[in-house]
N, C-alpha and C positions, 0 to 999 in steps of 0.2 A: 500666475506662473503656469505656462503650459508645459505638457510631459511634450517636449520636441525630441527625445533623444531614449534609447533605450536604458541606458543607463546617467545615474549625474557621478560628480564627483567631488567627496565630502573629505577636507580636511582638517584636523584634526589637531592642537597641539600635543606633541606625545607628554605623557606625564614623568618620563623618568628621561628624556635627555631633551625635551623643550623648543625640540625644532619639529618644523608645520611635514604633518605624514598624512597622505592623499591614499584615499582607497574607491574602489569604483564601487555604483552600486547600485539596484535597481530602488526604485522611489517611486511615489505615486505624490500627487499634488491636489487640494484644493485648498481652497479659500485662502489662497498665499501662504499655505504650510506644505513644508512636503513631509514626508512620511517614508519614514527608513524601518526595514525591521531585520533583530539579529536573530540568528536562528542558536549563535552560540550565546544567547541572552548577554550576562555580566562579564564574561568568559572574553568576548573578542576584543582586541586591542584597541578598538577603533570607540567603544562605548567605556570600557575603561581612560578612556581618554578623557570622553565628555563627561565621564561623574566625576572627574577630576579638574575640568576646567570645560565650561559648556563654550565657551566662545571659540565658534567654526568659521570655516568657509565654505562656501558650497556655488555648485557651479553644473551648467548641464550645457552639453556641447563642446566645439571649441577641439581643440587639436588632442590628439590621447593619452601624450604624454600628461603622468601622475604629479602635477606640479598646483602652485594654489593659483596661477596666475591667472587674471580673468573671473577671479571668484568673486561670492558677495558676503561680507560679513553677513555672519548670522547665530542665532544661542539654540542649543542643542540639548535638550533634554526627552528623556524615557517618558512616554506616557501610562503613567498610570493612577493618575489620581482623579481622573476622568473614566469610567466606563465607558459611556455611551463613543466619545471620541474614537478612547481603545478600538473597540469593535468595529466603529466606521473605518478606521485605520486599515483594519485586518482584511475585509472587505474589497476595501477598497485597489490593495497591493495585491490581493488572493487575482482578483480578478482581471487586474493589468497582467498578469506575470503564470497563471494557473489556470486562466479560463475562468474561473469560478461563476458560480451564476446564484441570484437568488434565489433561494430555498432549499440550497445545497447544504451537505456539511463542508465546512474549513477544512484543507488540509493539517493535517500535522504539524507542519512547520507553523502556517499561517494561524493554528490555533495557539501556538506555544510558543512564538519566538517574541522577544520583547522589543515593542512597538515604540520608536525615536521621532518625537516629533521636532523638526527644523524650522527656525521663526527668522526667516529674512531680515536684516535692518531694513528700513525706510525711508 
């Protein structure tokens, strides 16, 4: 999966009225994962969603209306039972989206906001 776009667009089943809510968002991608992170951790709508049902859609490109169509199933979960991943993560969107450079310190946000990793179907 290549980052083609500056932002993708991840939807969501909402957890309290069940119909599919699209939010835009920057991402960063390797190894056929991409990598979302909230800066409002548990807090934003969009991750309460996935601890509530991880089955998303996701989609990069494609016209801007906030809809799922053209997306691609895929399961959504917070990374955290990985370190080393976590940090590639962090790195990795610090530095699409912050400049970030090796040997730097993380931002704030990018040290603290909780890291979503996206698993494509197949």
């Amino acid at each position: 999966m290549t980052e083609s776009s500056e932002y993708g667009y991840l939807s969501t089943v909402g957890r309290s009225t069940g119909r599919w809510h699209t939010v835009e968002i920057w991402y960063a991608a390797r190894g056929g994962v991409i990598y979302l992170m909230s800066g409002d951790r548990e807090r934003a709508d969009w991750v309460r969603d996935i601890l509530a049902n991880p089955q998303v859609l996701w989609r990069v490109g494609g016209p801007r209306e906030l809809t799922p169509d053209g997306a691609v199933p895929a399961e959504a979960r917070p990374v955290a039972d990985d370190p080393y991943a976590e940090a590639q993560a962090r790195r990795l969107l610090a530095a699409r989206y912050e400049g970030w450079r090796e040997g730097e310190e993380l931002s704030d946000r990018a040290a603290t906001a909780m890291v979503v990793a996206v698993h494509p179907a197949h």
